[in-house]
C-alpha positions in Angstrom: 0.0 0.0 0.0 1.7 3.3 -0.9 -0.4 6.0 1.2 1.9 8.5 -0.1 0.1 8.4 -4.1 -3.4 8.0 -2.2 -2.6 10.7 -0.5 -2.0 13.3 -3.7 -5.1 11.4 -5.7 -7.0 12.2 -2.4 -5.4 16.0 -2.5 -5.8 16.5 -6.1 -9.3 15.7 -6.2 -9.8 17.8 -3.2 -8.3 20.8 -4.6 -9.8 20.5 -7.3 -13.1 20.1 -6.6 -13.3 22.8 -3.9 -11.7 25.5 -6.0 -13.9 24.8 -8.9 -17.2 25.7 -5.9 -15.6 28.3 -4.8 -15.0 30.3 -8.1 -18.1 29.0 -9.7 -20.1 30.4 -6.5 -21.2 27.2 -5.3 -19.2 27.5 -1.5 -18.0 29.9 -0.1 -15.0 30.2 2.0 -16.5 29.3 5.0 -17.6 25.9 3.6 -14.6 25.4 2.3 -12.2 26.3 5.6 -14.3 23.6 7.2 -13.9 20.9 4.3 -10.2 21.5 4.7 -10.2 21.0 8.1 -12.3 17.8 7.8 -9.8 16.5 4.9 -6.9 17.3 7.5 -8.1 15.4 10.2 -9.3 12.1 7.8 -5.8 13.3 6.3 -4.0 12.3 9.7 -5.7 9.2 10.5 -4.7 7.8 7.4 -1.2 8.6 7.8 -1.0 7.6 11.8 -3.0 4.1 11.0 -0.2 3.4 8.0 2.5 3.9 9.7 1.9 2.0 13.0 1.0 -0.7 10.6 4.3 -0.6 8.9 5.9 -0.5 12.5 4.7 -3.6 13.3 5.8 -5.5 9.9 9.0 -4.0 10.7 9.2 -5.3 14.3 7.8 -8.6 13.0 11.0 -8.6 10.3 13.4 -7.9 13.6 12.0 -10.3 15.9 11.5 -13.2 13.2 15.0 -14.4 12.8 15.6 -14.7 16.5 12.8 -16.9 17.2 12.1 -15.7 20.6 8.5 -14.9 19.5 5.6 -17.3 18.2 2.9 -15.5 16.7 -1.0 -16.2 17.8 -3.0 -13.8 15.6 -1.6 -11.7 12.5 -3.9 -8.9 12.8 -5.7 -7.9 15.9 -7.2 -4.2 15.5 -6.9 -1.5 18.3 -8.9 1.9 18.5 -7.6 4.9 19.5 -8.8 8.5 20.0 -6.4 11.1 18.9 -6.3 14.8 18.1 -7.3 14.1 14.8 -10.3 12.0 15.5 -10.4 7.8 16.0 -8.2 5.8 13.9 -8.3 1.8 13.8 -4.9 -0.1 13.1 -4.0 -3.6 13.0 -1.1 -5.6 14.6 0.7 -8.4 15.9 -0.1 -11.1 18.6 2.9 -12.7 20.1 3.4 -15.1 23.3 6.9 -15.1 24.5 8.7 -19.0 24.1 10.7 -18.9 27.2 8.5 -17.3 29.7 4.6 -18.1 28.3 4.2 -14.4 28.4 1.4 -12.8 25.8 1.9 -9.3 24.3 1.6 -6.7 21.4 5.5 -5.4 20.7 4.1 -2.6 18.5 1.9 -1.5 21.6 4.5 -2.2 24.2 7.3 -0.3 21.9 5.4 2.6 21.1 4.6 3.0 25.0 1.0 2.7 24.3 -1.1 1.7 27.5 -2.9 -1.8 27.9 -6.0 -0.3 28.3 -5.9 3.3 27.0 -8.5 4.3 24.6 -6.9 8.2 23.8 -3.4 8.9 22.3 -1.0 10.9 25.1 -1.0 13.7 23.2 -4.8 14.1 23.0 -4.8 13.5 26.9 -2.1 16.1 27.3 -4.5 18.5 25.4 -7.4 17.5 27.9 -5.5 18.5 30.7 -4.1 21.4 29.1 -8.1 22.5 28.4 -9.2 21.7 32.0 -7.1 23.8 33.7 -9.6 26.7 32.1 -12.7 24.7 31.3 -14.7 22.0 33.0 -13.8 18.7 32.1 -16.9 18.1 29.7 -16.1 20.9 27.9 -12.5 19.8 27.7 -13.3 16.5 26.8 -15.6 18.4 23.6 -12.5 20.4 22.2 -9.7 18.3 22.6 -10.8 15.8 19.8 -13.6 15.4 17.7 -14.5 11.8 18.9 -16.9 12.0 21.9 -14.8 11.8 24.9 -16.3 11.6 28.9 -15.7 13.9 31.2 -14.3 10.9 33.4 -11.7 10.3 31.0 -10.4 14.3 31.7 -10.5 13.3 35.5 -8.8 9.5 35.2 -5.7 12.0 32.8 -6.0 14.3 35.5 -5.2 11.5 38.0 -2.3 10.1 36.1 -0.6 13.4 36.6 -1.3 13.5 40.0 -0.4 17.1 41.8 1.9 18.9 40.0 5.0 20.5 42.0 5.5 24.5 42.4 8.6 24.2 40.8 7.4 22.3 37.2 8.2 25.6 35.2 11.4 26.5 34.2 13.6 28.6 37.0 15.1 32.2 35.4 18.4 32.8 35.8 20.1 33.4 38.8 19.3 37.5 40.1 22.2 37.8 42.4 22.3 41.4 42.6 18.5 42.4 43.8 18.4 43.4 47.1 14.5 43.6 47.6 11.7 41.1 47.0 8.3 41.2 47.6 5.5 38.2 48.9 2.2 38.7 48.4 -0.4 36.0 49.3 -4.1 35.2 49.6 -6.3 32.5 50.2 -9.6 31.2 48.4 -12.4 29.3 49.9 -13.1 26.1 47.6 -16.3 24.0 47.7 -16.1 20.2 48.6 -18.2 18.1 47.5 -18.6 16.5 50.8 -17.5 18.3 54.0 -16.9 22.2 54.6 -15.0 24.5 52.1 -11.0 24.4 52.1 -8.6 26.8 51.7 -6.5 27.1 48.9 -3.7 29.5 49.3 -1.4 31.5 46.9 1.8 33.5 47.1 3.7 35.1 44.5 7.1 36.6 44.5 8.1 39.4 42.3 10.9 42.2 42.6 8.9 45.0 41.7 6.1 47.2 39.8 6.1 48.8 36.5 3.7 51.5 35.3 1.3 50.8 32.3 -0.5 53.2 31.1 -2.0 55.5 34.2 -4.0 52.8 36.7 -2.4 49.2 35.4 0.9 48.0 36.8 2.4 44.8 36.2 4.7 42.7 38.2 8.3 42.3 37.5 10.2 38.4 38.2 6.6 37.1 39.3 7.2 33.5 40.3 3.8 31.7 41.7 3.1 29.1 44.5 -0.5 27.3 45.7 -1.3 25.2 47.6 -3.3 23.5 50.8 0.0 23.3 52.6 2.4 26.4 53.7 4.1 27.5 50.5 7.2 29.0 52.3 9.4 26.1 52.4 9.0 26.2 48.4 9.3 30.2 48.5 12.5 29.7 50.6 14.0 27.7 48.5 12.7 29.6 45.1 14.7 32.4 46.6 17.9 30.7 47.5 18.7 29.9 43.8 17.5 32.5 42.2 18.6 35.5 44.5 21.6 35.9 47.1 20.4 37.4 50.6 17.5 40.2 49.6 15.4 42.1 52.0 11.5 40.2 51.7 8.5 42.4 52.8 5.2 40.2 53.1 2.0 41.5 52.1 -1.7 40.0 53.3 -4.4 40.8 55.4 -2.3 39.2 58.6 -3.4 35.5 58.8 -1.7 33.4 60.9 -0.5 31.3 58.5 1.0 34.6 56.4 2.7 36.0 59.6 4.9 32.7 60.3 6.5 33.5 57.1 8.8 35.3 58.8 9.9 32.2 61.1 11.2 30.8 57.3 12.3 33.6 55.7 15.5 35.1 56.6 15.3 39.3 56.5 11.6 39.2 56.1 8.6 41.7 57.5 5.3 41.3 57.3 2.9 44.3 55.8 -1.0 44.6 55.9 -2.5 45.2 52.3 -4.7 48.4 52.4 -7.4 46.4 50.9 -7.9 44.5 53.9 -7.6 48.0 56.0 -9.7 50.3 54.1 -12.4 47.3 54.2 -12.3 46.7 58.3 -12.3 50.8 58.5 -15.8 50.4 56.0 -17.0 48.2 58.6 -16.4 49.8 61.9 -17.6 53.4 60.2 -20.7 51.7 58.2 -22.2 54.3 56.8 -20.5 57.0 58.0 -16.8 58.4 56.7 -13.9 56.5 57.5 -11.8 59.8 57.9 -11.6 60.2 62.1 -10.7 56.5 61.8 -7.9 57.0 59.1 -6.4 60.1 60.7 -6.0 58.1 64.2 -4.4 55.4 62.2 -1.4 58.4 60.8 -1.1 60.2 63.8 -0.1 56.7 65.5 -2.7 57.2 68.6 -4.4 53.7 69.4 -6.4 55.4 72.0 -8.0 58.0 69.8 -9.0 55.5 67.4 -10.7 53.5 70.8 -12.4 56.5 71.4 -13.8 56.6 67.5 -15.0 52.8 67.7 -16.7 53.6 70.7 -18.1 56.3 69.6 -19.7 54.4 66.7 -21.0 52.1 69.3 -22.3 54.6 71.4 -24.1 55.9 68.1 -25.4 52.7 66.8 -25.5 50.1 69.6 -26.6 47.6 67.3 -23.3 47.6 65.2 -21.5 46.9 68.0 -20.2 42.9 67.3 -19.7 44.5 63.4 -17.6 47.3 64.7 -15.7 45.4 67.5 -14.8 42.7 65.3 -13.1 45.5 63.0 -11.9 47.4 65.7 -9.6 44.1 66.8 -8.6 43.5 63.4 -6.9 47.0 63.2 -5.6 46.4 66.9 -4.1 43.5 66.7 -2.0 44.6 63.0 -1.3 48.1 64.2 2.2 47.9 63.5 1.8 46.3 59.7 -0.8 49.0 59.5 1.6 52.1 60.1 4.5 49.9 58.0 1.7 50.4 54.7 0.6 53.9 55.4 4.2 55.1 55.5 4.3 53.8 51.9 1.2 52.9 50.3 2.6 52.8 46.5 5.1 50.9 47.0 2.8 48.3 48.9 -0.1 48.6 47.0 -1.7 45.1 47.1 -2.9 43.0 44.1 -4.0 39.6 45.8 -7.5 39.6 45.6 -6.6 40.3 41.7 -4.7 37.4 41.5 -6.6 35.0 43.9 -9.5 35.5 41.7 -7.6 35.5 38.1 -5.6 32.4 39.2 -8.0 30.5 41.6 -11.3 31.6 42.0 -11.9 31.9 37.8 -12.4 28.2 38.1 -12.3 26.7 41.1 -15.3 29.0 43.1 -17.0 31.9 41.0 -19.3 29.4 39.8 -21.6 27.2 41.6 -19.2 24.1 41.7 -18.0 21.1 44.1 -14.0 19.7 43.8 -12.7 16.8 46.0 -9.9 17.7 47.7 -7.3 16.4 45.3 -9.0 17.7 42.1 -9.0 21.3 43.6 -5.4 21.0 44.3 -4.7 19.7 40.6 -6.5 22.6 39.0 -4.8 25.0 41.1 -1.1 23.6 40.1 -2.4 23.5 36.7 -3.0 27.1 36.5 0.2 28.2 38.2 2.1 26.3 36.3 0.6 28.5 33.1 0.9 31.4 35.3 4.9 30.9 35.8 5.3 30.4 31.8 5.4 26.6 31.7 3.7 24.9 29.0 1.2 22.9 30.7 0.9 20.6 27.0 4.5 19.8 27.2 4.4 19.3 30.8 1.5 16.6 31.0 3.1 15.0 27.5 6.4 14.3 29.3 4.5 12.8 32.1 2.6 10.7 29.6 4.7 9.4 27.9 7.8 8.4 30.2 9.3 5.3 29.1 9.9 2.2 31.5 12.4 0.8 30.7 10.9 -2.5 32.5 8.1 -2.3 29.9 10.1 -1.6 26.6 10.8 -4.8 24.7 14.4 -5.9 24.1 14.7 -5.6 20.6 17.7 -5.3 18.2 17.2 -1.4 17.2 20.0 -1.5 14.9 18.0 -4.5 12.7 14.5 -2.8 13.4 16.3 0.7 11.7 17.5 -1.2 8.6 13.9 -2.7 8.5 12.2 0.6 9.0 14.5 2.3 6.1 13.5 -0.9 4.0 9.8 0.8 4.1 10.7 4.2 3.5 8.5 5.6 0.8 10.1 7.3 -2.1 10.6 11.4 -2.3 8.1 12.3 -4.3 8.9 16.0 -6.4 6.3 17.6 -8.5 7.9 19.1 -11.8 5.4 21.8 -13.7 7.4 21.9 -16.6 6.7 17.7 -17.5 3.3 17.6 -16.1 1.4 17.7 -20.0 4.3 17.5 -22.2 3.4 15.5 -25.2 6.4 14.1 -27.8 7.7 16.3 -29.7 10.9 18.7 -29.9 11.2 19.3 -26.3 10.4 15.9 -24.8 12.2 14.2 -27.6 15.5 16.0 -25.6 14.9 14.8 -22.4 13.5 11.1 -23.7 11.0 10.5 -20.7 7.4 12.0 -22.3 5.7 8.8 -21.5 6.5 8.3 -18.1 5.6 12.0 -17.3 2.2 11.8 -18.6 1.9 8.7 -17.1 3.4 10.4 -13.4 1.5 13.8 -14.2 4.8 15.5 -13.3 5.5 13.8 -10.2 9.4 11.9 -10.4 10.3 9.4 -7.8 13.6 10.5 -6.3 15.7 7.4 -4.8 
């Protein structure tokens, strides 16, 4: 079977055909965007289906001679589900002489799962689409073969949780002497049980003005998680930086203020988000200004005598404004540290916590088990630090065993592959139509190009 000459009687009639609607008015380009698109894919299970078929006469060639092998069935078919749609292909049987042991050397060679239905790269494309879609809806555009939304989950599952450190670490910033943590948590649905929290941090080096209200982080590196991220932080910033000052920015959870127990030259700041909104709640409806001046002027006990006030005012405010009242109290002194410089640590977490996080894991009516959360959420950061999350699940796909991969003589199954090399194939305009006469007389092949329409075999 030479695919390669079905292939260009396949194209030619295609091309053909289509451009002859299109200029005549019968399609328009629309029609005919999708009819090449459809051609391409049935275009691409041809070719995959040929050539696994060739790879298994040319593994049956290498393993033949050493008669290690006795064939059970000559062609047993298998399905798979690729990018390109489903494609059907037909191999080998073998059962092993010395140990009784039955297998398919073009699967096992080709690393393709017992069981698998879809191709590794179409699963790396699931997971690459769930990280921003549900799973049916990555399922739908990863392939054009219907796919379950379980399948997403089981690729998901092979994958397992992805480490903060999967993307690609920059190059070594020895001489920046300031970085800065921000970090956030999101509350996540379960499906059974309470919500959980899923926190973030990000480390960057600085702020850069675009345009008059948008500034964009410099160096961002991002971390999530269940767990603390700061043993992950730490070490981020031990090969990448030298010794820098670290200022910590968050609304002064517990778990954000023991940063400072693993980072080395590190403060922790209050984000004026956080601030202005406990301010909003002990004032209510009334301006926050009496509050805010206490708060510059550095006197606790005029800002007591403003929440009291408030109290005194509206008695039945007074868990509302005692609960904000504590919350200022009890970060006074990360508090002053922002007010003293409120550009510099101007806060963007609740920004990121719902552009990373929240975008798919809770701003929709949605329930995650614990693990899947956690998956998403690496997922995304892993986009977020500029890794390719394709490549990524691809490489963890497709990681050979070497226990798995059958011993076979490579240097005999190359000279067998090259044996079914197709010939080069070169279209020549000039010889497509030339009938006998003066000009094809001189080059004495006229037949053979009409018969070849132009095309020359090149061996």
């Amino acid at each position: 079977m030479n695919i390669i000459q079905q292939i260009l009687s396949l194209s030619t009639d295609f091309f053909n055909t289509n451009m002859e609607s299109l200029v005549t008015g019968q399609a328009s380009l629309t029609d005919v965007t999708l009819a090449v698109q459809e051609f391409v894919q049935n275009l691409g299970r041809e070719v995959l289906s040929a050539m696994l078929e060739q790879a298994d006469e040319a593994i049956y060639e290498t393993v033949k001679p050493q008669r290690t092998y006795q064939i059970k069935e000559t062609a047993r078919s298998r399905t798979l589900v690729t990018t390109f749609g489903e494609i059907t292909f037909h191999r080998r049987y073998y059962r092993q002489k010395d140990t009784g042991r039955y297998t398919y050397l073009l699967d096992e060679w080709c690393q393709l799962p017992a069981y698998s239905r879809i191709e590794a790269s179409c699963q790396a494309r699931m997971a690459e689409h769930a990280k921003d879609m549900s799973y049916a809806k990555a399922a739908q555009v990863a392939t054009p073969v219907p796919v379950s939304k379980q399948s997403v989950r089981n690729v998901l599952c092979r994958l397992g949780t992805i480490p903060n450190t999967a993307a690609p670490l920059p190059e070594r910033r020895p001489k920046v002497s300031e970085l800065f943590i921000e970090a956030d948590e999101d509350h996540v649905a379960m499906q059974q049980g309470n919500s959980r929290q899923l926190r973030l941090a990000y480390v960057y080096e600085g702020k850069v003005a675009e345009g008059k209200k948008r500034r964009t982080l410099t160096a961002k590196r991002v971390f999530t998680g269940y767990g603390m991220p700061w043993k992950e932080i730490k070490e981020y910033i031990q090969t990448v930086y030298d010794s820098p000052e670290i200022t910590i920015l968050g609304d002064g959870a517990a778990w954000i203020q023991s940063a400072t127990s693993y980072l080395e030259k590190s403060r922790c700041v209050t984000d004026g988000f956080h601030v202005v909104k406990y301010l909003r709640q002990i004032a209510g409806t009334e301006t926050i200004q009496p509050l805010y001046d206490a708060l510059l002027a550095n006197d606790r006990e005029q800002f007591c005598r403003e929440a009291e006030q408030k109290i005194r005012h509206r008695p039945y405010r007074r868990k509302a404004i005692r609960r904000g009242q504590q919350y200022i109290l009890n970060h006074w002194e990360g508090i002053r540290d922002w007010l003293q410089n409120r550009e510099t640590f101007a806060s963007s977490t609740e920004g990121h916590v719902s552009h990373i996080l929240s975008a798919r894991l809770s701003s929709r009516g949605m329930g995650w088990s614990k693990d899947g959360a956690e998956r998403i959420a690496r997922l995304r950061t892993l986009a977020e630090n500029g890794g390719d999350v394709w490549r990524y699940a691809l490489d963890c796909l497709t990681k050979k065993h070497s226990d798995t991969v059958p011993d076979l003589n490579e240097q005999e199954l190359t000279r067998q592959c090259r044996r079914r090399r197709l010939p080069y194939c070169v279209y020549d305009a000039e010889h497509s139509c030339r009938m006998p006469g003066s000009e094809g007389a001189l080059h004495g092949r006229w037949m053979k190009d009409i018969q070849n329409s132009g095309y020359h075999h090149i061996h």
